[in-house]
N, C-alpha and C positions, 0 to 999 in steps of 0.2 A: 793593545789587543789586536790580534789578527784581523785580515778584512772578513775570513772564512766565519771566523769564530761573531764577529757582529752581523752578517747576513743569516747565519743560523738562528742567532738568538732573536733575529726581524723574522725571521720564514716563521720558528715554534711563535712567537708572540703572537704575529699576523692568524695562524691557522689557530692558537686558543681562544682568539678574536670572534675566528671567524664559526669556531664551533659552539662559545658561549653567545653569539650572535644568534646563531640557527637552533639551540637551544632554545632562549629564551623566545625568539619567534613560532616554533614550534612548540612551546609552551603553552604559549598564550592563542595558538591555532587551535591546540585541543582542548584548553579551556572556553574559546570560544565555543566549539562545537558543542562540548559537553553542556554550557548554558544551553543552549542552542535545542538540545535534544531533550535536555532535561525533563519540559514537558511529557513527552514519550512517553517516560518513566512513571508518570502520573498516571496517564490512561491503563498500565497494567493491570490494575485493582477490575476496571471495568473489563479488559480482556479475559482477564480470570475468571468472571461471572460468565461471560457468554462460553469460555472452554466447559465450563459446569453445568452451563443449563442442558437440562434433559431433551430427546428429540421429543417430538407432538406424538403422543400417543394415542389411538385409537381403543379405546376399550368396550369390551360384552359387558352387559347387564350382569351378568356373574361374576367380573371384575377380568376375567382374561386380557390377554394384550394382544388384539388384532392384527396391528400395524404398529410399526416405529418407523417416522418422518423423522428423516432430516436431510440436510445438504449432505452431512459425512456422516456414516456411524461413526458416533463415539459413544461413550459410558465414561465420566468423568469418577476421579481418586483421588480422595483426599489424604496426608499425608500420616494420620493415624491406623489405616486402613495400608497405607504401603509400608512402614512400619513394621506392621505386623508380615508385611512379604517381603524383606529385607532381602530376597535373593535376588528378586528384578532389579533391587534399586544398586546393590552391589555388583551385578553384573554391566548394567548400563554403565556403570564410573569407569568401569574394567574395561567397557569396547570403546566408551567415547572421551574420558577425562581425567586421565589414572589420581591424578593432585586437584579432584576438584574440590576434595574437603580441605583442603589448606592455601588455594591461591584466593584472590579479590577479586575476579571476575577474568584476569588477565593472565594466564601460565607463560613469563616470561622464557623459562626453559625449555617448554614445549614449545616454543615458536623459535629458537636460535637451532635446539635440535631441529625441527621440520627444513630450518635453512637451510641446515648443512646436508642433511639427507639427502634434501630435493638438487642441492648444487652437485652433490657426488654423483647422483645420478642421471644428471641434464634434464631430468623432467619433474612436475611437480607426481612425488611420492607419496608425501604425507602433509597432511595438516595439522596446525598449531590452536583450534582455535576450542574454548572449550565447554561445557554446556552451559555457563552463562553466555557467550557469546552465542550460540546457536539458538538460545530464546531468545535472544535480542532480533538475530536476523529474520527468526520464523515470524516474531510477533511486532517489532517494532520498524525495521527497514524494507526495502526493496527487493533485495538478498539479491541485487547488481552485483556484477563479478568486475568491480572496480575499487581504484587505492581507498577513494574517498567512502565507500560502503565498509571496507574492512574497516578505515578509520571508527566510523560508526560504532560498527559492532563492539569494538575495542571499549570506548568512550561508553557507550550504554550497557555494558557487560559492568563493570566498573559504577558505573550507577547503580543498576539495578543490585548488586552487592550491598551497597550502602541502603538500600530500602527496602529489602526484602532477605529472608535468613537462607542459609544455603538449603533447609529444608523446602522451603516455597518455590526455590527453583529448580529443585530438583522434581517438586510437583509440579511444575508448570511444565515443564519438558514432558514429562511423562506422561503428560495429559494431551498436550496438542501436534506430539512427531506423530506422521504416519510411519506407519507398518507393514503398506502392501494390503491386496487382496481386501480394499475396502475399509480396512480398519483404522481409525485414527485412535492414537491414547493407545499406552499397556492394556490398559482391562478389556479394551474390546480386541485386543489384539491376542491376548491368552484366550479369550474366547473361540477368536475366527480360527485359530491355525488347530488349540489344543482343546477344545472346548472344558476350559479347566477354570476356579477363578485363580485370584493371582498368590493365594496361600496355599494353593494344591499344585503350582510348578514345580518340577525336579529343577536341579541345578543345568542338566543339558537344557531345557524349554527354555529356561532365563535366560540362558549364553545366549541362546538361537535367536529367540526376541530382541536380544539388545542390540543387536549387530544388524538386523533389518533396515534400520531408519536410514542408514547409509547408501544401500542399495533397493529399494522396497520392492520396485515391481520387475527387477529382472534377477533378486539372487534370495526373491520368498520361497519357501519351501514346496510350495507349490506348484512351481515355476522350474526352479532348478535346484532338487533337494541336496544333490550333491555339491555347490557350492555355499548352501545354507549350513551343513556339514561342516564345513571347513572355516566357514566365519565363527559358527559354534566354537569349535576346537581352539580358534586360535583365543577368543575371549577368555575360555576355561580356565587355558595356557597362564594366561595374566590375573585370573581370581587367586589362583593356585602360588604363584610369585609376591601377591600381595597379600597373602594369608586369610583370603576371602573364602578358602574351600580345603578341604582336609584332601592330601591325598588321594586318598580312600576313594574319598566322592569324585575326586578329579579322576583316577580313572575307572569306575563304575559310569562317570557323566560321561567321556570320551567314547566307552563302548556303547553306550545309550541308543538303540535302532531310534530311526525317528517313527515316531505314530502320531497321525497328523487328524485331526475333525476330517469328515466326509465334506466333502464341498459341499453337497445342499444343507449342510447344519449353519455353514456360513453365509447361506443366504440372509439377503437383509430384508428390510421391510415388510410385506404382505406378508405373515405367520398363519392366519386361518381366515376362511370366510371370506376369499378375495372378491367375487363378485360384488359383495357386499358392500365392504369398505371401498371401491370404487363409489357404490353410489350415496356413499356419506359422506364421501371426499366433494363430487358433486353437490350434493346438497349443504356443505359447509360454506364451499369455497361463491357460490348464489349467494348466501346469505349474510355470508362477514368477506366482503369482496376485500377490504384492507386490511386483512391480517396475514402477516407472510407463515401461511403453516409450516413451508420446510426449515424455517429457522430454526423450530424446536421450540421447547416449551411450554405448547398448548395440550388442552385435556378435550378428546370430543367420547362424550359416553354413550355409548347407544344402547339401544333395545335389546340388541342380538341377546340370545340366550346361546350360550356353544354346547350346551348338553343339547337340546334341541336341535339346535344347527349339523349335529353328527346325525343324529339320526336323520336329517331332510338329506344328507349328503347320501349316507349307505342306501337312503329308498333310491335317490336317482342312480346309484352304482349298479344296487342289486336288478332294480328293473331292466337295464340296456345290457347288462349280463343276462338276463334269464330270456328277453324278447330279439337279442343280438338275429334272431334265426330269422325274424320275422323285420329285418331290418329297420328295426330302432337302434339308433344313434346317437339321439339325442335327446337330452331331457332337461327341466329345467320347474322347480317348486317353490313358491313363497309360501311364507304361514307368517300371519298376523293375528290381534287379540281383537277382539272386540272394541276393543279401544283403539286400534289400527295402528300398535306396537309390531313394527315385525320382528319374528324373536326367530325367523329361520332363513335368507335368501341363498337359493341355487341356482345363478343365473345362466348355469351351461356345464356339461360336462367336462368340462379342461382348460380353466384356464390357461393354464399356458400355453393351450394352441392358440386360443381365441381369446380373448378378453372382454368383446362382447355378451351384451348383457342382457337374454334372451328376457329377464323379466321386467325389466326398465326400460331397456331400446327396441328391442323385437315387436314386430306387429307382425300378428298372421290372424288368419279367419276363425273367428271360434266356431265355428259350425251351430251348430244346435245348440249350445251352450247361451248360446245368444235369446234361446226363445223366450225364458220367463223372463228377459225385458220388455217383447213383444206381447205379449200376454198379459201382461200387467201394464202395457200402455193402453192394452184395448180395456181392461175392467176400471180402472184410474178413470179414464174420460170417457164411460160410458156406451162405450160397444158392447159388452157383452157382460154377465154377470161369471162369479168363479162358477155355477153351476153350469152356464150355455154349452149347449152342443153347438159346432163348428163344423161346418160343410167338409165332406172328404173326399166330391164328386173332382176328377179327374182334371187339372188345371193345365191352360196353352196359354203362353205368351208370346203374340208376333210382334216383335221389334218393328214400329211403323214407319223407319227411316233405313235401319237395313232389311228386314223383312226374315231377321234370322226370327225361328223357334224355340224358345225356351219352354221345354217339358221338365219340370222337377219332379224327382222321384220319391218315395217314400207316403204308403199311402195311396191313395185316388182308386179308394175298392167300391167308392160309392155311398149315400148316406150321409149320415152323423158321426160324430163321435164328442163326445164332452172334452172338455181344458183340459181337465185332470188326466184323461185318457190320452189326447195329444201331447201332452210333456210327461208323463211315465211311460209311455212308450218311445217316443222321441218321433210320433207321425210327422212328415213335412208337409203335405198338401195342406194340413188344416191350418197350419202355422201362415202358410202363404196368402189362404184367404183370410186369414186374417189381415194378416198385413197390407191388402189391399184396402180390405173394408176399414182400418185404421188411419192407412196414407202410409207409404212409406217415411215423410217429410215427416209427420207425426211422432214416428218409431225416433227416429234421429233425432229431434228435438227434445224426446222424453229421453233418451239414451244419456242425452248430456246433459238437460238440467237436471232430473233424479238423480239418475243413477254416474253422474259422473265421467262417463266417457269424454277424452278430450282427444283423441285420433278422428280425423275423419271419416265419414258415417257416409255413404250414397246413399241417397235417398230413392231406391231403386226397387223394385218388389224383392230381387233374391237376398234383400239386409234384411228380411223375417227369417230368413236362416243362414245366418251369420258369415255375410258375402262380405265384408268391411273388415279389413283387418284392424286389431286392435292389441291394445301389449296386457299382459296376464296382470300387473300392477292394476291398470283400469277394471280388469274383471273382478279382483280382491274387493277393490274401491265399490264397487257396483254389488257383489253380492252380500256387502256388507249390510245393504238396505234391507236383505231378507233377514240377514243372521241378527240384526239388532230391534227388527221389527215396525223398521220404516225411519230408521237415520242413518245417513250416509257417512262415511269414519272416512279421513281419509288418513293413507297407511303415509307411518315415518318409520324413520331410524334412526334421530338421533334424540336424547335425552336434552344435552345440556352443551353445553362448550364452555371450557375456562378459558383465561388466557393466559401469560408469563409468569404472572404475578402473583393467579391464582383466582383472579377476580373473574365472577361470572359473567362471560358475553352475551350469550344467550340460552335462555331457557324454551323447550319443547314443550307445549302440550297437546293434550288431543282435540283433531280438529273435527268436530261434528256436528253438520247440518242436520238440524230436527227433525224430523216428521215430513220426511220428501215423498212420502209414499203412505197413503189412509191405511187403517189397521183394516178394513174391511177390504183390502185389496192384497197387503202383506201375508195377513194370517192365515187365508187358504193357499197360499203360493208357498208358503211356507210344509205347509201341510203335502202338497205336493210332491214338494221337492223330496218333501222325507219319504214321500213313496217311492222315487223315483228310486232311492238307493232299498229298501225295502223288497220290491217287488218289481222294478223298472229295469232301466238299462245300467241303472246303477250298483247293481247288486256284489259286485265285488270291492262295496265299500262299508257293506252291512256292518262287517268288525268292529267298524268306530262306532265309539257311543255315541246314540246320539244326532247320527250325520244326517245330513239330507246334500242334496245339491244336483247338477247337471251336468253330464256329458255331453260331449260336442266333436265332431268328428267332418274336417274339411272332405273338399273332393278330392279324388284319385286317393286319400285316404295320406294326405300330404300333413298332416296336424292332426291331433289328438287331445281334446282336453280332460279335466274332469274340473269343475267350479263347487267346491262343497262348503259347507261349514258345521259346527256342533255348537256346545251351547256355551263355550269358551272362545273358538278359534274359524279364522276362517283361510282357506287354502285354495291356491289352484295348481294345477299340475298340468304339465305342458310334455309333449314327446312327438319327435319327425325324425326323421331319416335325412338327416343334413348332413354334408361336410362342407371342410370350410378348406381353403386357397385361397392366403393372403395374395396371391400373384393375379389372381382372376379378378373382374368384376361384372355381378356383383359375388364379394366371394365365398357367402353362403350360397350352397346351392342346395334344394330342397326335393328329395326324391319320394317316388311312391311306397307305402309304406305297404306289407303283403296282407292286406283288409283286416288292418289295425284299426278297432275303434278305441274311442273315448272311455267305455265301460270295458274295456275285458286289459287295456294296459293303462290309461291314466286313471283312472279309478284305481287299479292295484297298486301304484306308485304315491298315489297322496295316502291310500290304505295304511301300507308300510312306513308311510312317514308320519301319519295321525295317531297310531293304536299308540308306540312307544312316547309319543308328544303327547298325548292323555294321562300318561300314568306320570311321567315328568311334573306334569301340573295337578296333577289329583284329581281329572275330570272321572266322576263317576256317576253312574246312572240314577237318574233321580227319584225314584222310586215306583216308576211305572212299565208297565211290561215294555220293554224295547222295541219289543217288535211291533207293537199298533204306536207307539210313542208318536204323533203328528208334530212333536214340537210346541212352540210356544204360540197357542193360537188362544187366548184367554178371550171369554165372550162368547165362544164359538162350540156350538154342539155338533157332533158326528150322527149321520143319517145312512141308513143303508138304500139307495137306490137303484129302481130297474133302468139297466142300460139300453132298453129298447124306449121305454116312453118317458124317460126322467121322475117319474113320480117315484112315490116311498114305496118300497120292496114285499112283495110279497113272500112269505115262506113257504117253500117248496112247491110254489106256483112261476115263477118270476126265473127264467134260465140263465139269466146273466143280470148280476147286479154287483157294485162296488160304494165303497164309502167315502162320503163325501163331506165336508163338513160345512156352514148354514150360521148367519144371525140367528135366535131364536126366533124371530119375527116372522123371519123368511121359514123356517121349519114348520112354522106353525100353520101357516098358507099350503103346505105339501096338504095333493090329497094322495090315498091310495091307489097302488097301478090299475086301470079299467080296465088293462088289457088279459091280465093273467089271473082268474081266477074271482072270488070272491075277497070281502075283508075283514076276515076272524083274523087269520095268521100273519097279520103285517108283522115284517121282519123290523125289530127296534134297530138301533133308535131310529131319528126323525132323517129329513131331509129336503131342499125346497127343487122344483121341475125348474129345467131350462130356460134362460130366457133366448128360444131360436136365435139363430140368424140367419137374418133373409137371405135370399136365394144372391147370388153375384149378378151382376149385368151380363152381358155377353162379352167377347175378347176385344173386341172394338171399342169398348165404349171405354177401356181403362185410360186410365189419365195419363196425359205425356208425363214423366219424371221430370221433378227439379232439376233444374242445373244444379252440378257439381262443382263447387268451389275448390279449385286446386290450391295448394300451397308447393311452393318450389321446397325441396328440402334438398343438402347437401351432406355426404358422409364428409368427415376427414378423422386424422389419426392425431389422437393428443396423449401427450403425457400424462399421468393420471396423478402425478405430484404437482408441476407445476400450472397442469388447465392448458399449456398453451399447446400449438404444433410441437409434434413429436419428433426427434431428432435421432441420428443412427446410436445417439449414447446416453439415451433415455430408461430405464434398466425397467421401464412399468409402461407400457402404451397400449391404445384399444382407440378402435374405430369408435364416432360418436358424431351422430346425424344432427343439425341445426337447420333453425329456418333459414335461407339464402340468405347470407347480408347479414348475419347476426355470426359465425363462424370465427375462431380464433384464425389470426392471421397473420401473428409475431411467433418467433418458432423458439422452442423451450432455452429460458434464460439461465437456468437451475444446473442441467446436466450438460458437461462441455468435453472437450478432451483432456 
């Protein structure tokens, strides 16, 4: 035998050697690995449940969907459901895996073609790899662009075949590739671009979609429609080759214009009632501190009513529309139940400027709104009865360490005037002596343990007309005491929360302190108050049935309220002249409003939002004339008396007299006026005289004011999904004040690039 002829047959031996060598070693590599990964394999079932769990939804009392949390929109599909939309599912194989129904996870000839391709062309052209690999990479590896990660893919593509049917991973793809433009999964992805579900796609939407995942955020339609176009076409190209689409369709799809959803339809998250859900996200997130809401899958149910909620919306529209002249700009309404359910919150005219939440975070001065606290802290402990006349003689206050003057205006004509007459007309002087002859420290301390206030209070004389700022949620809480008849409610928003599983985390109920306030002090204040809207400054709120409550009106005419309730609801309504510069600090800034009060624009504003939230809930008149209707003062008899000497009213002797209402005890005690006439024609019914108040001391002798107890307070800007600091790629943020020292100070973990 030649020596040529035994070296060759050494060389083929040597290299069969050496290839059954590398064979068998690389056999037993990818058998190891595939041991190795196998595991992996196992946790799919559990990946599958988290691709499926729904995001946390926020829902109204009426069942609407406020908010959808989550880290990604998605909207999971199951594979009966795509099925029935067999265009998505055939156009996907057509852009991503033409032989995915016939290979075992592994397309051998799709990976020798992509060889030869990419070698003819010196660069990598195409790839081999096919959607069982591509769930393996999205859901089981690294998706490192290294030999040993393809190996993976390869090995666990090949697994995942063996334990799962091609229909399952054709759902699991379609469930967890992004899209572009927010969307993860087909179904949210027909949504964002066509707003269609996935059985109302033409064949061009299917091509367009399937070819996205490849490129998502630089060739979405959105983005770049004309090369969305052309990815479209070429998939069509390949349904049409594979007998997935009739001519016909293939070019009826090819000429197809594209018609894309409006951007804001594909907005995510906050759907209505933003203000709102903000402060239930708040109040969730206090309450179940370890539950990760943006994962998805939680239920939080609230109060809100959205039929209600439109109408609190269109009142705060229609009112900064009709008063724009009179420079209102801003508005902002709650409406709660009796049970202190809020079923409306408006916490600002625009959210998207501002995300600030004029009815939860906002403190501003309620002006006079403030007074039947003050009024009712003096008959409470004994200053004065609801019938007392109250000094109207002209008040000075010299500050004894700067020596400034404070003259309050409203009033000081001299005389008397009774309760009832200084809060229906909204007098200040009398208000102030009061507040002296009470203690300012008094007013504050009643302020918070009745009536609930938890903002700081100065215990100062101008806090008898509402110099303390306070947030409109507190004035709810506070005039709650009148509308229930002496129990303090405090207001919520949320019902209930579930968690993943379905199981109840926690349940809401209502929280109310009993009887913070005697009925013998409630029920003529009550009685007031409905004068106030009646015959007072309130009068452009007569419409509601029912109503009673208080206007309030800051200096320079910088705030506006109205504080009301009926025999359902109770509301406050808030309006200034603000704009907001996030670039400025502070970056509200609060202007003069053109002698806006409380009664002639926030009384019209809770109006408009009241009449149609009456008829929503059935509130209808209880059978008594509306117009004298005092409210709910049981026990209590109505008197006509004369406004010069308090006693019971003479008829057509007596020049000024008003109604007032009296224990019977105390009525019974009334004599007839001495001053006007004789007593044939006493005016019925009854009613009881004054109990004065003394004359004030002189301006010297008023008492130094309390110290003020300050609290440091710090704004910062948080995400309103994750709680923590706000970041430039947080898609929901709003400034939110803490006590110093208690402030988030890890910046949002949730939203990244």
């Amino acid at each position: 035998m030649p020596k040529w002829l035994v070296w060759t047959k050494r060389i083929v031996w040597t290299l069969a050697g050496l290839i059954l060598l590398t064979a068998v070693a690389g056999g037993s590599y990818v058998y190891s690995v595939m041991q190795e990964l196998a595991p992996r394999v196992a946790s799919l079932a559990q990946l599958e449940a988290e691709l499926k769990r729904e995001p946390t939804l926020i829902l109204s009392a009426d069942g609407e969907i406020l908010y959808r949390m989550a880290e990604e929109r998605r909207e999971p599909v199951g594979w009966p459901e795509l099925s029935q939309s067999r265009l998505i599912v055939d156009a996907t194989v057509a852009a991503e895996d033409k032989r995915f129904w016939k290979h075992e996870g592994v397309d051998h000839k799709a990976i020798l073609r992509a060889l030869w391709v990419n070698f003819r062309s010196k660069r990598v052209k195409q790839g081999g790899s096919t959607i069982t690999q591509q769930v393996a990479k999205r859901l089981l590896t690294s998706g490192e662009r290294t030999l040993r990660r393809k190996l993976e893919d390869a090995c666990l593509a090949v697994l995942i075949e063996r334990e799962l049917t091609k229909e399952q991973v054709i759902t699991l793809y379609l469930n967890q590739v992004y899209y572009g433009a927010g969307a993860y999964g087909v179904k949210t992805a027909a949504d964002v671009y066509f707003a269609k579900k996935l059985d109302e796609l033409t064949p061009a939407e299917a091509a367009l979609l399937s070819r996205l995942p490849r490129r998502p955020s630089d060739e979405n339609p959105f983005v770049d429609p004309e090369a969305a176009l052309r990815n479209r076409n070429i998939v069509l190209r390949t349904m049409l080759e594979e007998g997935w689409v009739t001519r016909d369709d293939y070019d009826a799809a090819s000429e197809e214009p594209l018609k894309l959803a409006s951007k804001a339809a594909t907005q995510v998250g906050i759907l209505h009632a933003p203000y709102f859900v903000t402060y239930v996200l708040d109040q969730a997130r206090r309450d179940l501190p370890n539950e990760d809401f943006a994962r998805g899958g939680y239920r939080i149910y609230t109060t809100l009513r959205m039929d209600m909620q439109r109408e609190a919306e269109a009142a705060v529209r229609k009112t900064l529309e009709e008063f724009q002249s009179l420079r209102v700009t801003e508005g902002a309404l709650v409406v709660m139940d009796h049970a202190g359910q809020i079923v409306a919150m408006v916490g600002g005219s625009d959210f998207k400027r501002s995300q600030f939440n004029i009815i939860t975070q906002g403190r501003r001065q309620p002006g006079s709104a403030f007074k039947p606290i003050v009024y009712s802290t003096a008959i409470e402990l004994g200053y004065l009865e609801p019938t007392s006349l109250v000094p109207d003689e002209p008040f000075v206050y010299r500050d004894p360490w700067t020596g400034k003057v404070w003259r309050p205006r409203g009033g000081g004509k001299g005389g008397y005037v009774s309760v009832q007459t200084a809060i229906v007309r909204s007098v200040n002087i009398p208000a102030v002596h009061t507040g002296k002859l009470v203690t300012p420290g008094n007013i504050a301390r009643f302020a918070k343990d009745v009536f609930g206030i938890r903002s700081p209070l100065d215990p100062v004389l101008p806090l008898a007309l509402g110099s303390s700022a306070v947030r409109p949620i507190e004035m709810a809480e506070a005039f709650s005491v009148f509308a229930t008849g002496g129990n303090r409610v405090h207001p919520y928003g949320i019902k209930s929360v579930s968690g993943t599983d379905g199981q109840l985390l926690r349940d809401y109920r209502p929280r109310v302190v009993q009887n913070v306030l005697s009925s013998s002090t409630v029920g003529p204040m009550r009685d007031i108050l409905r004068r106030v809207v009646l015959y007072g400054t309130g009068t452009n709120a007569r419409k509601v049935i029912n109503a009673a409550g208080k206007t309030g009106t800051a200096n320079e005419f910088r705030d506006a309220w109205f504080c009301g309730f009926t025999d359902k609801f109770i509301s406050i309504a808030w309006v200034a002249n603000a704009t907001y510069d996030p670039n400025r600090t502070p970056a509200w800034k609060y202007g003069a409003m053109k002698r806006v009060f409380g009664g002639k624009v926030a009384a019209k504003m809770w109006a408009y939002a009241l009449e149609p939230i009456q008829k929503l809930a059935g509130e209808k008149p209880n059978g008594r004339n509306p117009k004298n209707y005092p409210g709910n003062t049981a026990g209590m008899i109505s008197v006509l008396i004369c406004t010069d000497t308090c006693d019971r009213a003479i008829k057509g002797e007596c020049p000024k007299y008003e109604t007032r209402i009296f224990r019977p005890d105390k009525a019974e005690e009334l004599l007839p006026c001495g001053r006007h006439g004789g007593f044939d024609d006493i005016l019925p019914p009854l009613d009881t005289g004054p109990a004065r108040m003394p004359p004030l001391e002189s301006e010297d002798q008023i008492p130094e004011p309390p110290p003020v107890v300050s609290v440091t307070m710090v704004t910062v800007e948080i995400c309103i999904e994750s709680g923590e600091l706000a970041t430039l790629y947080c898609p929901v943020k709003r400034p939110q004040e803490f006590k110093k020292g208690s402030e988030p100070n890890a910046a949002c973990r949730l939203h990244r690039p």
